[in-house]
TIBAZA-325005 format. One record per residue: x, z, y of N, C-alpha, C in turn; residue in one letter. Coordinates in pm, whole numbers, plus 32768, in hexadecimal, padded with zeros to 4 digits. Example, Ala and Ser with C-alpha at 12.3 -4.5 7.8 and 13.67 -1.06 7.14 Angstrom:
<sites>
8527830C7DC784CE830C7E3E8528830C7EB6A
850582C47F1F855782CA7F96850A83138003S
</sites>
This chain:
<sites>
4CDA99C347AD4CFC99DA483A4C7F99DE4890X
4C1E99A848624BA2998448B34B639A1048E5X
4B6A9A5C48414B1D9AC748124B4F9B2F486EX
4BEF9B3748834C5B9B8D48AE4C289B954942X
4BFE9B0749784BF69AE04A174B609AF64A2EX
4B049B1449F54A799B3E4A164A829BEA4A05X
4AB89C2449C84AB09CB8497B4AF19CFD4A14X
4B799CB24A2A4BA39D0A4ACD4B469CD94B3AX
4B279C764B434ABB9C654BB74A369CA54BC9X
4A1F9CBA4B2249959D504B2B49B69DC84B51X
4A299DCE4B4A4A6F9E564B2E4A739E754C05X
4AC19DEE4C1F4AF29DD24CB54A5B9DDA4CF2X
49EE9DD54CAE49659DCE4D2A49329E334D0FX
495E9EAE4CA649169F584C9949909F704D05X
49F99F934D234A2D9FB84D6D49FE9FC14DD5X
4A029F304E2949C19F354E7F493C9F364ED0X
48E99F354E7748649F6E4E6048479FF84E8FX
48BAA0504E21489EA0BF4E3C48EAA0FD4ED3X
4937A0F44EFF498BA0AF4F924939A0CD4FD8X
48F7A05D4FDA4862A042503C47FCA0CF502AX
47EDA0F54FC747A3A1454FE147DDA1CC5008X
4841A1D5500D485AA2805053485CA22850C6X
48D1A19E510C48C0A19A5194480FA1BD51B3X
4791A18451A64707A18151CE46ECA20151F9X
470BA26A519646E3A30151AA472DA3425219X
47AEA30F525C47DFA2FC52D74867A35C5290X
4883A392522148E9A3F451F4495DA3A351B4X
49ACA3CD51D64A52A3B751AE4A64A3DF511EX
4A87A395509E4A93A3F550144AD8A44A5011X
4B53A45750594BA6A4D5506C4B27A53C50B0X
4AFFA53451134A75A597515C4A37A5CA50EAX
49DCA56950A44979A57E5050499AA5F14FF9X
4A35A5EF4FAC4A28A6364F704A79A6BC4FA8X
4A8CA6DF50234AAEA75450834A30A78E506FX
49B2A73450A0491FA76050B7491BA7D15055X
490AA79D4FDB48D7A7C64F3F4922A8454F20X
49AFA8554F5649D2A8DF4F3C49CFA9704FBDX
4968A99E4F634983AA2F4FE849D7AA54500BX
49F8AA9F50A04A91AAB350BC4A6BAB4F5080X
4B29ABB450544B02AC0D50654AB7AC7B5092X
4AD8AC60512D4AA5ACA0519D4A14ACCF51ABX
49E6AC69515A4940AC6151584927ACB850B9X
4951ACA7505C490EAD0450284970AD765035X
49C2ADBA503E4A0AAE48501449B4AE8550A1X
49A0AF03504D492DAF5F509B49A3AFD250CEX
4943AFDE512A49AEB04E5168499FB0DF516EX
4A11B10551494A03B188510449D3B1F0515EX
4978B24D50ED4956B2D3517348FAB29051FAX
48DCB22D5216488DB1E952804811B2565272X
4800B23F531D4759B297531446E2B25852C6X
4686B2AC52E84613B271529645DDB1EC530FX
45DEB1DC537A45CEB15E53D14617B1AD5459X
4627B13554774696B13C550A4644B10C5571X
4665B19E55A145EDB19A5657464AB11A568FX
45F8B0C556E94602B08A574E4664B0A257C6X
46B1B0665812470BB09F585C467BB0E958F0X
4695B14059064616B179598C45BDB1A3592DX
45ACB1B0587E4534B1E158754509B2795878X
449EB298587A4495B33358724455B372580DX
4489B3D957DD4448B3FB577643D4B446577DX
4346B422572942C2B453571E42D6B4CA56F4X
42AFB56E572C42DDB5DE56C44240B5C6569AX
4237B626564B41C7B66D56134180B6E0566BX
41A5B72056A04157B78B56F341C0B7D3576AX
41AAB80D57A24236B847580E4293B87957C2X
42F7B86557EA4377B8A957BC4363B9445784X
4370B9705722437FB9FA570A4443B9E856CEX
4494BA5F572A4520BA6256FC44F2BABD568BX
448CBADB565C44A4BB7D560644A0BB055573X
445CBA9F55644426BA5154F74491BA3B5491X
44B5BA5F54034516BA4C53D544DCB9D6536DX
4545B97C5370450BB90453164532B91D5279X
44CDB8DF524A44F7B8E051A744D1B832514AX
44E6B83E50D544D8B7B3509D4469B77950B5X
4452B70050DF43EFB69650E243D2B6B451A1X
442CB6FC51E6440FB6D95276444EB65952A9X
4409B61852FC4468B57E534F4486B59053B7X
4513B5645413452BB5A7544E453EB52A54A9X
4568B528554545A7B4D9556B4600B4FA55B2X
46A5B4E4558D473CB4EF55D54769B480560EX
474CB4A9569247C6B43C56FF4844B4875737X
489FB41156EF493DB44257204960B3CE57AFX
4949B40A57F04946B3C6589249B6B3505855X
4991B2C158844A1FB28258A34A38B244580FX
4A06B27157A149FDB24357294980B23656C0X
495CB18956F548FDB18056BA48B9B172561FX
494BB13855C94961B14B55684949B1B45510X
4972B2385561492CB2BB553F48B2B2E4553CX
4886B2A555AD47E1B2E455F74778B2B5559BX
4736B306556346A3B2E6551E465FB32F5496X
4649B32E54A445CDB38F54554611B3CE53B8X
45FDB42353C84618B47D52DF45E4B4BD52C9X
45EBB4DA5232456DB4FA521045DDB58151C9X
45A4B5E451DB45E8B67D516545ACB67D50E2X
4610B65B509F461EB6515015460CB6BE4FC9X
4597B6B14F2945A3B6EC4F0345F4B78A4ECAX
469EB7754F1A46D2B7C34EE54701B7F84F83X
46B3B7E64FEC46B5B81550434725B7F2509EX
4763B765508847D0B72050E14799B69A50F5X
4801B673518147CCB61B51A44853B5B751D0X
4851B54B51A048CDB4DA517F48D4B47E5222X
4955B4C0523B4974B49552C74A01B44752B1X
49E4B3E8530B4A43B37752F84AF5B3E0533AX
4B57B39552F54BD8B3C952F64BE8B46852C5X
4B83B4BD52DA4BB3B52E52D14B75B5715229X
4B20B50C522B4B24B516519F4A78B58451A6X
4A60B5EE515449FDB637512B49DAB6BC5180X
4970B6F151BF4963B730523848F5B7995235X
4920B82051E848CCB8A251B2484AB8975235X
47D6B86951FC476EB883529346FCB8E55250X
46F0B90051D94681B980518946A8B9F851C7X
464DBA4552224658BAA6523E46AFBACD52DDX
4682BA65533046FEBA4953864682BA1453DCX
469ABA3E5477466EBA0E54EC468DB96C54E6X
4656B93B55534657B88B558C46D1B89655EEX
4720B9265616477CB90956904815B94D5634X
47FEB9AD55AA484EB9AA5533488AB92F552EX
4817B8E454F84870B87C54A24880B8295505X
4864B80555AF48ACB7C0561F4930B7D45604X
4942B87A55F649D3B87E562F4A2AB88055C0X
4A10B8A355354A3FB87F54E14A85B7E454BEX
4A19B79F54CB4A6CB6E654E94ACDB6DA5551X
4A88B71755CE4B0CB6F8563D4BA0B7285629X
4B72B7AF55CB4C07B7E855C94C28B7765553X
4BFCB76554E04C58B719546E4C83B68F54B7X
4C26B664550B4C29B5CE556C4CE3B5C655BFX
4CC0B66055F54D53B65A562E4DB5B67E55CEX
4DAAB68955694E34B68C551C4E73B5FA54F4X
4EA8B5A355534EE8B51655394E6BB4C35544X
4E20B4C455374DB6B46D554C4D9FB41855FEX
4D76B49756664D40B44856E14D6FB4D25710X
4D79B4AE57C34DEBB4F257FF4D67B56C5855X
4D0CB520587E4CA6B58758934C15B5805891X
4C17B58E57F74B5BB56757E64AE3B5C85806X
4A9FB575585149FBB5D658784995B5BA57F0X
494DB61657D24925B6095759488CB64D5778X
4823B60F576847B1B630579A4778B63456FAX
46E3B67B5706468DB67956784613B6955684X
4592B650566544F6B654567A44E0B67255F5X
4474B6C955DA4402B6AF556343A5B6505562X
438FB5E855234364B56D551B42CCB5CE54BAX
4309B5E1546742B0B5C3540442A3B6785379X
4238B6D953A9426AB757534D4233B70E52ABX
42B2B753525C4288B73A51C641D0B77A51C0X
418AB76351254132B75E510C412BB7ED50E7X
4087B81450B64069B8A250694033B8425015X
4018B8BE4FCB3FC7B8D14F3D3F56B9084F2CX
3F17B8B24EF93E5EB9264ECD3E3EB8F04E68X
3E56B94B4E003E61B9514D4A3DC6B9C84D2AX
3D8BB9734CB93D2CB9D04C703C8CB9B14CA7X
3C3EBA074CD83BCEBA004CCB3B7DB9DB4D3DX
3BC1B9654D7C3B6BB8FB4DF43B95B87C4DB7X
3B14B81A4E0F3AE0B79D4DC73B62B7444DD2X
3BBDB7144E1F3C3AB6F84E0E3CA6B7224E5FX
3CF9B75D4DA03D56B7A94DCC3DE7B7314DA7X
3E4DB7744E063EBAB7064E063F1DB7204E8AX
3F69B6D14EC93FB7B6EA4F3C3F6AB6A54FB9X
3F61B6FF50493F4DB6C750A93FA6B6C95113X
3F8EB66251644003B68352033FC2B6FA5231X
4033B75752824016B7A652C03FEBB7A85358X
3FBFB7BB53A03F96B7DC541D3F98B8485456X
4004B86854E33FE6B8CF551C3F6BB9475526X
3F5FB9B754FB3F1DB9F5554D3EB9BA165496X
3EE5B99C54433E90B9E153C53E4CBA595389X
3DF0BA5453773DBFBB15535D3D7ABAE152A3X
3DA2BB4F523D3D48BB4E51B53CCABAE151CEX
3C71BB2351FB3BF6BAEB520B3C0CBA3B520FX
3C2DBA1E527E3C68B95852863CA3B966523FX
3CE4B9A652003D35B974516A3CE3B909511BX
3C8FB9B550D73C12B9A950823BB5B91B509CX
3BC8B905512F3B53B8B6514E3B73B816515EX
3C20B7F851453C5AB796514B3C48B77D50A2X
3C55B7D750473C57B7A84FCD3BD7B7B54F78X
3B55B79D50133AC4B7694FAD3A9CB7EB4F85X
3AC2B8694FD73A4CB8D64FC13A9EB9194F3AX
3A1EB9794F083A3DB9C34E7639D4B96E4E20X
3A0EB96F4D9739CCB97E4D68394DB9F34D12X
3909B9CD4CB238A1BA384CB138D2BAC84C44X
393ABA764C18399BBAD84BB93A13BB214C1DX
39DABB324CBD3A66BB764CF43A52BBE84D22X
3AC1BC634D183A9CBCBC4D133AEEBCD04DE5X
3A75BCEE4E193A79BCE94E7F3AB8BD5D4ED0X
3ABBBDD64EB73ADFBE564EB43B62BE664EDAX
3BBCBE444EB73C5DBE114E7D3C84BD744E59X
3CE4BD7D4ECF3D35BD1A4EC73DF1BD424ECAX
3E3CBD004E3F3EB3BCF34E4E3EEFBCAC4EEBX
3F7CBCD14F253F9CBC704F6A402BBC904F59X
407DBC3B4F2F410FBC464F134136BC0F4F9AX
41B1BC264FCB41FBBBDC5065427EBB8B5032X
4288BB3050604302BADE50394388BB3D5037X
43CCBB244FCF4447BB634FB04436BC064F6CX
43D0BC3E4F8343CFBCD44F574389BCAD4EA9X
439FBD184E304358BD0E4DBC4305BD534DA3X
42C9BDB24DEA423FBE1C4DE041E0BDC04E32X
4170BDE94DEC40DDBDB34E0F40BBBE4D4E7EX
4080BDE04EFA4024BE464F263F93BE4A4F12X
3F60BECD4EEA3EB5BEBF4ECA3E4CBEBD4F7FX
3E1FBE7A4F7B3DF6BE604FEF3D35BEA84FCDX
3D24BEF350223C81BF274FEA3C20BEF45055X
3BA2BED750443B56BEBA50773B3CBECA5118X
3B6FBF52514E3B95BF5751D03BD9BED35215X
3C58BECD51F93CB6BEB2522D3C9DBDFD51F5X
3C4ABDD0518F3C2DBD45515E3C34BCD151E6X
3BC8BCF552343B85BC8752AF3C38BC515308X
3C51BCB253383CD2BCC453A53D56BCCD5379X
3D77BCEC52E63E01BCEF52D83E76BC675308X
3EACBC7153553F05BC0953613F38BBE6531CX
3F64BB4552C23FA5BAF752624049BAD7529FX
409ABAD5526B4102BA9B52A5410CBA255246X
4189B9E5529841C0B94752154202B9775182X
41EAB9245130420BB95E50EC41BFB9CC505DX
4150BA0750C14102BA66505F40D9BA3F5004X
408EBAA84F87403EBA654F013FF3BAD34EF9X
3F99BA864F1E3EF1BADF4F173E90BAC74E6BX
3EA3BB1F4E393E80BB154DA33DCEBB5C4DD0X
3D75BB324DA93CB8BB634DBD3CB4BB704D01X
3C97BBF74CED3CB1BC024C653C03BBF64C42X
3BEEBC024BB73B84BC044B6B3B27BC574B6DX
3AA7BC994B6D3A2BBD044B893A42BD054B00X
3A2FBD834AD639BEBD9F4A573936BDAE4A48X
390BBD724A2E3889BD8B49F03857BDF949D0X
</sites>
């Protein structure tokens, strides 16, 4: 009995031992272990969400003045504010396959399509059961990249910049090298599959658009 009456009284001072120590940490054991589990809410991601959500008042940075003629293609960022819905409002990016994942309405053809196209394209799918009368605004944030492949010191993808001509191409990707045949230059345009031969004239000044792939081929010897 002795043995019986010391064994619960060790037993009776871990209890309350341990007692004491969640009260110290100031948490309730029911709390403690609320703490320890994440709520749903926090991790399930939300579907179709922009790539970041403007600020309520924020404005969007374009890239250069508005051109309506500019048709966007994959790897442009864009920024869409649906007045009144902030949830909506904020930045995407055109997807490789030339769409762009908009919340409720699902997938949104923008390859080959103006910045005031694909406005009104959302507003119209927006008003089908969705919202009773949405304003639907759209900036170019950000033009996809070119290409300068072959015979300059590094070749690879760069951001584009308004107003690009061959020459700053050339001169963004470290010059030619001594194997380049200077004479002729390829320049393919986003979306078309013929190469244009570009000749020495026209090298310094040709305008680049987004998108392009400027191939500087090899000299012979």
């Amino acid at each position: 009995m002795m043995t019986i009456h010391c064994r619960l009284s060790t037993a009776r001072t871990l209890v309350i031992a341990a007692a004491l120590a969640v009260l110290s940490a100031g948490v309730a054991p029911h709390e403690a272990a609320a703490q320890q589990a994440p709520s749903l809410a926090a991790i399930a991601p939300l579907a179709s969400a922009p790539l970041t959500s403007a600020a309520p008042g924020a404005a969007a940075v374009a890239v250069a003045q508005r051109d309506d003629r500019y048709k966007l293609g994959a790897g442009d960022k864009v920024r869409i504010t649906v007045f009144g819905e902030a949830a909506m409002t904020g930045d995407y990016a055109v997807a490789p396959n030339g769409e762009i994942s908009f919340p409720l309405i699902g997938t949104v053809d923008a390859r080959g399509h103006t910045l005031d196209e694909v406005a009104q394209d959302i507003r119209k799918r927006l008003l089908d059961g969705y919202l009773n009368d949405p304003r639907v605004a759209i900036d170019l944030l950000e033009y996809r990249t070119f290409f300068i492949l072959g015979e300059v010191n590094r070749p690879g993808a760069y951001p584009f910049t308004a107003g690009l001509t061959l020459g700053q191409a050339v001169a963004t990707a470290g010059g030619y090298t001594y194997r380049a045949r200077k004479s002729k230059v390829h320049v393919r345009h986003d979306g078309t599959a013929q190469d244009q031969l570009v000749t020495i004239e026209d090298i310094g000044g040709l305008a680049i658009e987004p998108g392009d792939t400027i191939t500087v081929p090899e000299r012979f010897f």
